[in-house]
LUMKE-273559 format. One record per residue: residue number from 1; residue in one letter; x, y, z of N, C-alpha, C in turn. Coordinates in pm, whole numbers, padded with zeros to 5 digits. Each point is the difference from the previous one (the first is absolute). Layout:
REM residues N
   i aa     nX     nY     nZ    caX    caY    caZ     cX     cY     cZ
 NUM  A      X      Y      Z      X      Y      Z      X      Y      Z
...
//
This chain:
REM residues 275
   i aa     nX     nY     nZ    caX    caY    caZ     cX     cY     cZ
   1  X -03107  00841  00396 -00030 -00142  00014 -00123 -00016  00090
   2  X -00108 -00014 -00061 -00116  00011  00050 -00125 -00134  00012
   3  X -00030 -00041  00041 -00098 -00165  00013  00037 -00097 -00032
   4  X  00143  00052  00025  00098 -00189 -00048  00023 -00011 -00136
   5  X -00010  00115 -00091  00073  00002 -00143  00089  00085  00017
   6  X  00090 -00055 -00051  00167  00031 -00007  00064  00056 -00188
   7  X  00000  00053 -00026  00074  00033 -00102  00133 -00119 -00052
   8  X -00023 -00107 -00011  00162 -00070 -00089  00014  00017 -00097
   9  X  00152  00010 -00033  00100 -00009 -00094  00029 -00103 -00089
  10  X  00024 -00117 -00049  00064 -00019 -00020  00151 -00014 -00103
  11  X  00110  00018  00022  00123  00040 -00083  00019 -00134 -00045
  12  X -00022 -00022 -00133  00023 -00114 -00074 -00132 -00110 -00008
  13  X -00034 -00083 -00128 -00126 -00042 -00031  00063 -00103 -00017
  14  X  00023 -00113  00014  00033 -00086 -00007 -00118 -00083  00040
  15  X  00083 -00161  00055 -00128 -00110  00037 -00033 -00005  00113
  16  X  00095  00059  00089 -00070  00016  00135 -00034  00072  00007
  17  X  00026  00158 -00036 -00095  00116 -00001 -00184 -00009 -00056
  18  X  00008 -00084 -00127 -00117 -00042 -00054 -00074 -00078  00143
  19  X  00061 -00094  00068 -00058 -00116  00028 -00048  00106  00145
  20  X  00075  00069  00067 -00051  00088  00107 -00128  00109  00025
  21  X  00037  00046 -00210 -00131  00049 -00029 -00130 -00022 -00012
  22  X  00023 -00150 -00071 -00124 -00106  00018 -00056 -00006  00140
  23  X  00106 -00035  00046 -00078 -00034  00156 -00014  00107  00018
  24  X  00026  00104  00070 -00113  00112  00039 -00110  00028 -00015
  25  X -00014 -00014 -00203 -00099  00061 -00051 -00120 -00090  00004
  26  X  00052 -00142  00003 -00111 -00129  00054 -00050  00047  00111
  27  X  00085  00015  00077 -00044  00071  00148 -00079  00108  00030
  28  X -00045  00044 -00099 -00034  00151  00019  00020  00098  00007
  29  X  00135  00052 -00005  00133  00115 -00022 -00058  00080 -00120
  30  X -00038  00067  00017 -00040  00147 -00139  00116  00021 -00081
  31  X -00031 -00043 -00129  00116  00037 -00094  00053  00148  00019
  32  X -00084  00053  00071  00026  00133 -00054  00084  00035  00076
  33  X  00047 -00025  00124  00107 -00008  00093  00125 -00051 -00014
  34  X  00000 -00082 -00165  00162 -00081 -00027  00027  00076 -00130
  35  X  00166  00002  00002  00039  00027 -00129  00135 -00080 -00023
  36  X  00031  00029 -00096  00099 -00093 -00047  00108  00087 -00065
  37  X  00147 -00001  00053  00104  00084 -00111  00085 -00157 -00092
  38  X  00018  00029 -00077  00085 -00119 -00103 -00014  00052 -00125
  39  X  00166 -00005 -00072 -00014  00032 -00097 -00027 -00089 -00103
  40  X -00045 -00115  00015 -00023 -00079 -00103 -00150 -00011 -00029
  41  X  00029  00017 -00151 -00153 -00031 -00009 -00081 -00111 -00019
  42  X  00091 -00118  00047 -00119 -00147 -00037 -00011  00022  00163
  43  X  00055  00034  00105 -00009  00038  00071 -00202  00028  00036
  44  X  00063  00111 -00109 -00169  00138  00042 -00096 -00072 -00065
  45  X -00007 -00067 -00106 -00054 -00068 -00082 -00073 -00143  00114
  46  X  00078 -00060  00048 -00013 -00082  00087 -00128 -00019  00106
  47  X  00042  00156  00092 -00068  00044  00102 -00122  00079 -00032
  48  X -00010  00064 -00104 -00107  00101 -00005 -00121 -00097 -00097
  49  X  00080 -00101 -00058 -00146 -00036 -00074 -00077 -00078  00118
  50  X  00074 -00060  00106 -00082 -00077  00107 -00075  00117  00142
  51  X  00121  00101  00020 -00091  00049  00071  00023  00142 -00026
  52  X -00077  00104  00015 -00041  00154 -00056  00095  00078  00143
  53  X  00097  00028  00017  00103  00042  00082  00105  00115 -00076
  54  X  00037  00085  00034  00098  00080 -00046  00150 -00043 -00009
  55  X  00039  00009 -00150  00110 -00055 -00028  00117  00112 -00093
  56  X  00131  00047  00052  00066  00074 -00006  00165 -00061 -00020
  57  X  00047  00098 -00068  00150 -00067  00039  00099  00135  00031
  58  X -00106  00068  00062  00140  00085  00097 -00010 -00053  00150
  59  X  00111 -00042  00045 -00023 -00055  00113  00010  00144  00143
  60  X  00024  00089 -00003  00014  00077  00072 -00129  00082  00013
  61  X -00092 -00005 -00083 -00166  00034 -00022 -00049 -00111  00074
  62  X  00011 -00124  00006 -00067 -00080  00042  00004 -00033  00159
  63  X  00112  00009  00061  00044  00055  00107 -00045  00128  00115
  64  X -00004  00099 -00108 -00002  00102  00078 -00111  00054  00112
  65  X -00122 -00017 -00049 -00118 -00080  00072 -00073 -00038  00076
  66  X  00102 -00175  00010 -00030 -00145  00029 -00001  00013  00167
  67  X -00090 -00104  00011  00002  00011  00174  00112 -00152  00003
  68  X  00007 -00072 -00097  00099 -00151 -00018  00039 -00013 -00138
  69  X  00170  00009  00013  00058 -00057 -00125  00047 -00136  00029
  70  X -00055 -00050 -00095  00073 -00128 -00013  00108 -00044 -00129
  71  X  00082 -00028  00008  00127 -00017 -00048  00017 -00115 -00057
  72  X -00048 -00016 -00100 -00009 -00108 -00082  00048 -00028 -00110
  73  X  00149 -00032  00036  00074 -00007 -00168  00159 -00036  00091
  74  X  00066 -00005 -00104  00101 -00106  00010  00093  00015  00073
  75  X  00048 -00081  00082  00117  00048  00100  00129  00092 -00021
  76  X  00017 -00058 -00168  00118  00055 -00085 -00022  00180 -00019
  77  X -00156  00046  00001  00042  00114 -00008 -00104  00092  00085
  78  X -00001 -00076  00141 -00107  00078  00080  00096  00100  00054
  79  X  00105  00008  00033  00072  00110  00041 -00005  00115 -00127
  80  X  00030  00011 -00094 -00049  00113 -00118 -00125  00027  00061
  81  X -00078 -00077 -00029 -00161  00081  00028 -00034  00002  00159
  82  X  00084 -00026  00117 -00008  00058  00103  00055  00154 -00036
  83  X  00111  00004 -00032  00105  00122  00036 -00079  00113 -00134
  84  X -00114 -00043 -00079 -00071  00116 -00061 -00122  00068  00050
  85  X -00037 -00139  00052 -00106  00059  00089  00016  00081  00208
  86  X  00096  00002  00001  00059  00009  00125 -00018  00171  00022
  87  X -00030  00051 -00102  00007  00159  00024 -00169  00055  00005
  88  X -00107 -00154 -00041 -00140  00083 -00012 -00073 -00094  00143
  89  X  00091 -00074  00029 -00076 -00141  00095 -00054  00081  00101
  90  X -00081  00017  00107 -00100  00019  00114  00082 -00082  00087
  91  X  00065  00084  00131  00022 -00098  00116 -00105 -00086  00101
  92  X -00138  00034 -00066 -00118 -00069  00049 -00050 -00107 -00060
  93  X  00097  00010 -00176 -00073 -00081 -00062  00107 -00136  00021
  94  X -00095 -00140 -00001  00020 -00086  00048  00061 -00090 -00146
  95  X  00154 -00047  00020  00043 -00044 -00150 -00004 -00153  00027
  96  X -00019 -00068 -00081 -00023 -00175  00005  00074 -00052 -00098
  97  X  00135 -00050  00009  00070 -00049 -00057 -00010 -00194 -00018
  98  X -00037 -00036 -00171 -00029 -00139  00001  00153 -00055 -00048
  99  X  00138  00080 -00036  00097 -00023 -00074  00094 -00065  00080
 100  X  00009 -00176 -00032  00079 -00050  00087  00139  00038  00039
 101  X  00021 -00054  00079  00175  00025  00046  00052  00145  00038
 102  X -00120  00107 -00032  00080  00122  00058 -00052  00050  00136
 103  X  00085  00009  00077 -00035  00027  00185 -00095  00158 -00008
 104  X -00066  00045  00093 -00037  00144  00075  00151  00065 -00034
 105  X  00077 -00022  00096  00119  00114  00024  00071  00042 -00162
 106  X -00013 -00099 -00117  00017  00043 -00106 -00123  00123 -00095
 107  X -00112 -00007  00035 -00115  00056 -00029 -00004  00129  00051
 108  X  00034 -00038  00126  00036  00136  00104  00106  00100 -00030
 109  X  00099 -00054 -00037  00104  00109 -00036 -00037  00044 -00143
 110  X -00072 -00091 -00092 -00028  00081 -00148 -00082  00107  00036
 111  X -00104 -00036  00126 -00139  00125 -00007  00108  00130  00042
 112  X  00058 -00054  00106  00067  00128  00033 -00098  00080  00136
 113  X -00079 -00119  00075 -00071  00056  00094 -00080 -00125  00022
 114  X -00068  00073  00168 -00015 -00121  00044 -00126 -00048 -00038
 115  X -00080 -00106 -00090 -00123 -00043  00003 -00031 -00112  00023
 116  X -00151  00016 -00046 -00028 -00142  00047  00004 -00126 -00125
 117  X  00090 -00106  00097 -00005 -00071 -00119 -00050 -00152  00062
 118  X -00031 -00041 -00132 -00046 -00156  00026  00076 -00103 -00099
 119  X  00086 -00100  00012  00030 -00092 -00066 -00092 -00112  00005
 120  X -00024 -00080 -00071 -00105 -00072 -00045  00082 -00122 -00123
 121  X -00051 -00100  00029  00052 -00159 -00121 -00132 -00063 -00011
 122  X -00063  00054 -00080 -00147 -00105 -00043  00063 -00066 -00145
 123  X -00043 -00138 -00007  00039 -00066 -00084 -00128 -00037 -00146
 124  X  00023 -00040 -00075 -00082 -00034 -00161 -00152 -00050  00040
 125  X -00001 -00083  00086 -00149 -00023  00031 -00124  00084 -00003
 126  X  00094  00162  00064 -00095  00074  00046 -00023  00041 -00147
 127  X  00004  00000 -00072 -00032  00036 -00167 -00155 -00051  00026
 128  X -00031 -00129  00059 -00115 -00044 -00006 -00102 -00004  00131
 129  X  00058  00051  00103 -00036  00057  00121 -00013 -00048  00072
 130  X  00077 -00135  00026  00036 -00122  00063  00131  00027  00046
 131  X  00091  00133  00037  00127  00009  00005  00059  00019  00157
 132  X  00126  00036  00044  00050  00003  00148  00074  00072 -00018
 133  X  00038  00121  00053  00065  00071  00044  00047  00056  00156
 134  X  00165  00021 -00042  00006  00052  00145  00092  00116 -00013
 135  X -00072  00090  00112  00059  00144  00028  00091  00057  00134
 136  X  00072  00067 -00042  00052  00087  00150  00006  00145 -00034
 137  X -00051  00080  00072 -00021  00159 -00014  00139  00045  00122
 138  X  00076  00100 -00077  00087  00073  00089 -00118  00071  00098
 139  X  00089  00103  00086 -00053  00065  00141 -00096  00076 -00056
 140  X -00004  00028 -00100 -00063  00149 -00028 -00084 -00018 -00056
 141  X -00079 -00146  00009 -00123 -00041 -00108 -00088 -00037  00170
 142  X -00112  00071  00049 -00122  00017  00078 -00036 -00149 -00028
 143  X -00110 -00022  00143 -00095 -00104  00000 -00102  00016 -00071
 144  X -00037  00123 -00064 -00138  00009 -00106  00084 -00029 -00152
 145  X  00108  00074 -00033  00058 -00023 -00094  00049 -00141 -00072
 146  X  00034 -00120  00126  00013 -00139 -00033 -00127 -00040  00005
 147  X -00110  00066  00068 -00122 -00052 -00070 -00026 -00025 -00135
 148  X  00018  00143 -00052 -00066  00032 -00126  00108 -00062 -00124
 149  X  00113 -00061  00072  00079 -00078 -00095  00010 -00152 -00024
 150  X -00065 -00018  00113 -00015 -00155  00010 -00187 -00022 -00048
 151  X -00098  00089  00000 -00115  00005 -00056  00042 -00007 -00167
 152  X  00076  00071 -00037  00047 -00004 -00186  00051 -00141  00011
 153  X  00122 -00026  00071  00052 -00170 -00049 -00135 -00120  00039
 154  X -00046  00054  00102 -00114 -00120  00059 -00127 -00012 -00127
 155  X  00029  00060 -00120 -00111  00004 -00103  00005 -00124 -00125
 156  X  00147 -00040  00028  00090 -00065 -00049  00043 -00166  00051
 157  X -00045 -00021  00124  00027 -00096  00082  00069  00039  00107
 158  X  00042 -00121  00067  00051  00014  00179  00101  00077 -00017
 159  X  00000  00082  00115  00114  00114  00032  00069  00021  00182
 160  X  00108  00020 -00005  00054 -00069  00161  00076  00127 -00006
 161  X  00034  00078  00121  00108  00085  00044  00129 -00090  00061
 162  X  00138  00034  00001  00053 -00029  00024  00120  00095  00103
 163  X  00023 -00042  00119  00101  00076  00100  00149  00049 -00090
 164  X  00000 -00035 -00044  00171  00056 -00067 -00018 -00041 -00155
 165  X  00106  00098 -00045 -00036 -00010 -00138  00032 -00084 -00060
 166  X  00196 -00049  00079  00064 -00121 -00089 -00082 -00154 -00004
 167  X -00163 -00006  00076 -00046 -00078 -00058 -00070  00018 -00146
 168  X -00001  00085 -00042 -00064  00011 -00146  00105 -00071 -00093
 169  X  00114 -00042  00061  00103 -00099 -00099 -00069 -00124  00039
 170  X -00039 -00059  00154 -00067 -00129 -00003 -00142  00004 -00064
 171  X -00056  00096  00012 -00172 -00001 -00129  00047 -00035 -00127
 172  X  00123  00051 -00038  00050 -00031 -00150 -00017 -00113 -00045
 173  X  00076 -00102  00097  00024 -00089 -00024 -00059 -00151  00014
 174  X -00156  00091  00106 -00075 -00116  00052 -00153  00022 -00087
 175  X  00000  00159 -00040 -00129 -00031 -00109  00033  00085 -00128
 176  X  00030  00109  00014  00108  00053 -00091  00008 -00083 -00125
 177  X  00097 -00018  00000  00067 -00178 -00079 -00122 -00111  00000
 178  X -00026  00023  00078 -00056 -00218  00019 -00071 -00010 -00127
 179  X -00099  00059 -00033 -00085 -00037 -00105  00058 -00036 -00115
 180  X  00148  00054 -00018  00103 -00132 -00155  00039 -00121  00069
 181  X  00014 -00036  00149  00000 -00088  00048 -00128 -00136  00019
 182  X -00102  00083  00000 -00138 -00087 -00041  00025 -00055 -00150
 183  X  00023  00120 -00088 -00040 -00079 -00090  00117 -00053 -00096
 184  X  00102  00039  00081  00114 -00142 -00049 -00004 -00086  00044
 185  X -00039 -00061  00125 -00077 -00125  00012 -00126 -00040 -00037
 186  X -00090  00072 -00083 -00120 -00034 -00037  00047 -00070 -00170
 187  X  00086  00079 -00028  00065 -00005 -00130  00078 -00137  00010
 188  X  00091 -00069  00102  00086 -00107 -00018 -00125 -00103  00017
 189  X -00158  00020  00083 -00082 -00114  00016 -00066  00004 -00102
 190  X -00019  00080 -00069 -00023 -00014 -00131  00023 -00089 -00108
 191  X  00144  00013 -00006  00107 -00034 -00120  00011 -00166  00067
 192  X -00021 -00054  00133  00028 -00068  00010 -00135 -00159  00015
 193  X -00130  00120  00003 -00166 -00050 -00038  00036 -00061 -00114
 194  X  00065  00103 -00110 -00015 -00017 -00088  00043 -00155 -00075
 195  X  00143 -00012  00073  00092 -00083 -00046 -00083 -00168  00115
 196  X -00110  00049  00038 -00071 -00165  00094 -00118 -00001 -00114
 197  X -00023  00096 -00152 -00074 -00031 -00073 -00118  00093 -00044
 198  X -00008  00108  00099 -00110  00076  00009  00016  00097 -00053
 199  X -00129  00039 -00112  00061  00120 -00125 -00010  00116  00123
 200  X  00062  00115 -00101  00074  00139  00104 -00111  00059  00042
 201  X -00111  00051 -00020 -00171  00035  00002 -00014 -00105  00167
 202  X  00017 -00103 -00068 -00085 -00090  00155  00115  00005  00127
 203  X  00118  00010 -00042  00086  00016  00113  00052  00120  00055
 204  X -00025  00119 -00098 -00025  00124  00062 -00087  00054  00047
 205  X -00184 -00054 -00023 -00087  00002  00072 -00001 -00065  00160
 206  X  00002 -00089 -00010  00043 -00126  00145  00099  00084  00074
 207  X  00104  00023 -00015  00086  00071  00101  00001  00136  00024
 208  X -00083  00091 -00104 -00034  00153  00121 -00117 -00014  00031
 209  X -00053 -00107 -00073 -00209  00012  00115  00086 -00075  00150
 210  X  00112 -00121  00005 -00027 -00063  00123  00115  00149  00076
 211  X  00081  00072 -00070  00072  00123  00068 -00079  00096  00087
 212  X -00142  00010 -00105 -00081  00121  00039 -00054 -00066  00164
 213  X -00094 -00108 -00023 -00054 -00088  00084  00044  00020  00149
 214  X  00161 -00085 -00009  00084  00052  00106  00021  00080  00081
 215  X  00005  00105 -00086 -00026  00136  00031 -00082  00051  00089
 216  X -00115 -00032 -00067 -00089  00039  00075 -00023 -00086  00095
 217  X  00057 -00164  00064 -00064 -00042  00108  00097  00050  00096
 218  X  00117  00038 -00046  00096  00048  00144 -00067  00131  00015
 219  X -00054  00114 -00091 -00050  00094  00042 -00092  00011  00081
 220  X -00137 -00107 -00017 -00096 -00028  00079 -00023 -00070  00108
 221  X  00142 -00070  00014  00012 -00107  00114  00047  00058  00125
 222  X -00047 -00060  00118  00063  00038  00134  00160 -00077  00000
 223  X  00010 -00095 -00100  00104 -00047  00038  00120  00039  00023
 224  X  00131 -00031 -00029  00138  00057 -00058  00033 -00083 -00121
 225  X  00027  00078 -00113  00097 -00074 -00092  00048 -00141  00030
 226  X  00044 -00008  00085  00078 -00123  00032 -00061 -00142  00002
 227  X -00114  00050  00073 -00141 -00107  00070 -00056 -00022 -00157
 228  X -00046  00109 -00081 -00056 -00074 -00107  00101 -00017 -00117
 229  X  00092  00013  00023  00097 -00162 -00110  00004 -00115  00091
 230  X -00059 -00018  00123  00027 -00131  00058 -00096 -00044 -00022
 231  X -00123  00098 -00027 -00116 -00096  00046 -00052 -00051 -00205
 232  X  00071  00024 -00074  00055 -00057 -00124  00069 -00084 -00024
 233  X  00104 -00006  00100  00112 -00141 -00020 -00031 -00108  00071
 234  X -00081 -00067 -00044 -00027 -00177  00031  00125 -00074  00044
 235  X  00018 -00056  00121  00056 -00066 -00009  00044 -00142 -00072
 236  X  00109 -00035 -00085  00041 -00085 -00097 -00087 -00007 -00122
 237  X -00045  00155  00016 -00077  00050 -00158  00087  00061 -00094
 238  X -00064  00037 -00084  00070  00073 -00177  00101  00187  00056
 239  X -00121 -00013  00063  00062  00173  00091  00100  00001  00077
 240  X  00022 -00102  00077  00116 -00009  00112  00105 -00045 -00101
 241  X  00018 -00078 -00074  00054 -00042 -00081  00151  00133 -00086
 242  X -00132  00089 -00026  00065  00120 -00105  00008  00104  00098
 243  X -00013 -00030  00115 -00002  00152  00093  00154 -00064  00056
 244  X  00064 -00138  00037  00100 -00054  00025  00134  00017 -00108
 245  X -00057 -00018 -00089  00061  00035 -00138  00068  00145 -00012
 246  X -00101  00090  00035  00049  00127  00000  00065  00050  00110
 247  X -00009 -00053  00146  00108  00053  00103  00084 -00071  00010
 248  X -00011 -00171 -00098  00172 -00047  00000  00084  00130 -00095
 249  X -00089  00025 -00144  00042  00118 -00075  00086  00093  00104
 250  X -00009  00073  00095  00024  00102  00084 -00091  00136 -00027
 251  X -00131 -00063 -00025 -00056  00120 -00077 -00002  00124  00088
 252  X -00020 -00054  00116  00014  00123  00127  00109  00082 -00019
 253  X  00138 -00049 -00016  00107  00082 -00015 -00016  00083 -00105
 254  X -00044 -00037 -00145 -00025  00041 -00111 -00005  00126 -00008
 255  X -00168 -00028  00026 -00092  00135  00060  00073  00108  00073
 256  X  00083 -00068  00098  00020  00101  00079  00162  00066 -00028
 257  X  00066 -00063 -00080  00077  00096 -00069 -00005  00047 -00142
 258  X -00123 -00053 -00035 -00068  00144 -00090 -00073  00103  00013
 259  X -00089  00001  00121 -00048  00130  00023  00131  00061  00125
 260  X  00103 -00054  00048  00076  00077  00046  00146  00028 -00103
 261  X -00032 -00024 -00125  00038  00078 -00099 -00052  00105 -00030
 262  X -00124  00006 -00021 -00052  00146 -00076 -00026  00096  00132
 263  X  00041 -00035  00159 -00024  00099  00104  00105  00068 -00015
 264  X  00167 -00115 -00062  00112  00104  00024  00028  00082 -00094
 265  X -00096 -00066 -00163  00009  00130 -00103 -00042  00125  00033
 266  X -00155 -00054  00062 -00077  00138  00047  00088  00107  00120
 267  X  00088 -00082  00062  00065  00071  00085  00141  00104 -00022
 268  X  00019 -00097 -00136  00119  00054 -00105 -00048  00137 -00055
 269  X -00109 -00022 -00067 -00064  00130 -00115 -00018  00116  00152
 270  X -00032 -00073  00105 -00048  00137  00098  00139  00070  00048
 271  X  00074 -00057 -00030  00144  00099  00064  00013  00059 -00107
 272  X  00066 -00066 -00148 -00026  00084 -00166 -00069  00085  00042
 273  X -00152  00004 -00029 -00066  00114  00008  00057  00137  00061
 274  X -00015 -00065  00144  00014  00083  00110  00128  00106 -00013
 275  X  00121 -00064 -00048  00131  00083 -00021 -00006  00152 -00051
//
């Protein structure tokens, strides 16, 4: 591992594997340093016509190597392809697990030794490199090593470490998830543009340009969230009006026992897993 190129892995091609690859390779990451194991071939088909990278489907070749595997494929059967690769893995080499709901100490007993691992929840955005992720590395993952793992997610959008792992059930559930939460409410203001007259084109335009907008003024603003929905709601205007509307609704409660629904699924699948 020599001038800051690293040899990665990654086990499984999927859309976040694609979308991680992108970002690197936008970034400047030498194809020639990534490969890809998956046995599917829309898979290989996928990845190789966009970028010129080595693509394989023995996963224990692809591994053997790697200065970083990343573990990219389905929760349902990352333990199989832990417990195959567990006999060629490098206790130096640094493994990055994106497969929700399964803990370190489950990963740990498939390797069968102690490495370094990183759990990680980046969510669909980062497909477009606008995404958030958050990580916690067990003991045995170095301060250069969470470098060079948070440099791969940071290619992708914002990336945060986190003190303990059982918050990667609250990332689940606060960006993880959120983005079907955007746009099931983008979807009910929609349907409901629609029904004040406005064809689906003009009322699905109007509400993710004023979404995006938003966006970006809380991003750019010194303010807090809070300050700029006030400094929107007129008093005995159209805004105060429907912002009253929605906390007679209880929308606060709403919210907040739906994303503290999907913290206690995420907290559910992490014991499953873990067993």
């Amino acid at each position: 591992m020599t001038d800051d190129i690293y040899k990665i892995a990654f086990i499984g091609g999927g859309n976040m594997a694609f979308a991680l690859i992108n970002g690197l390779i936008s970034n400047g990451y030498p194809s020639t340093e990534i490969l890809v194991s998956d046995p599917s071939q829309a898979a290989k088909n996928s990845l190789t016509k966009q970028h010129q990278i080595e693509f394989m489907s023995d996963n224990k070749s692809a591994v053997r190597y790697a200065d970083i595997v990343i573990l990219a494929v389905k929760p349902q059967i990352l333990r199989e392809v832990v417990l195959e690769l567990s006999s060629v893995i490098q206790v130096q080499t640094v493994v990055v697990s994106i497969a929700a709901g399964v803990p370190i100490s489950a990963l740990q007993k498939w390797f069968g030794k102690s490495v370094p691992i990183v759990r990680s929840m980046p969510n669909t955005p980062s497909r477009l490199m606008v995404g958030a992720t958050g990580m916690y590395a067990n003991r045995h993952v170095t301060i250069e090593k969470c470098s060079i793992v948070e440099r791969i997610f940071s290619t992708v959008g914002y990336t945060c470490w986190l003190q303990n792992e059982k918050d990667i059930d609250s990332v689940t559930a606060v960006s993880g998830s959120s983005p079907a939460y955007f746009f099931l409410i983008f979807e009910i203001m929609q349907r409901v543009a629609e029904d004040f007259g406005l064809s689906p084109s003009v009322a699905k335009n109007l509400i993710l340009q004023t979404a995006k907008g938003s966006v970006e003024m809380a991003l750019n603003s010194h303010s807090e969230v809070g300050e700029l929905r006030s400094q929107v709601t007129s008093p005995g205007g159209t805004t105060e009006q429907a912002i009253a509307t929605l906390r007679a609704g209880n929308l606060d409660l709403l919210i907040f026992k739906a994303m503290k629904a999907a913290l206690e699924r995420a907290q559910k699948l992490s014991e499953e897993y873990g067993q």
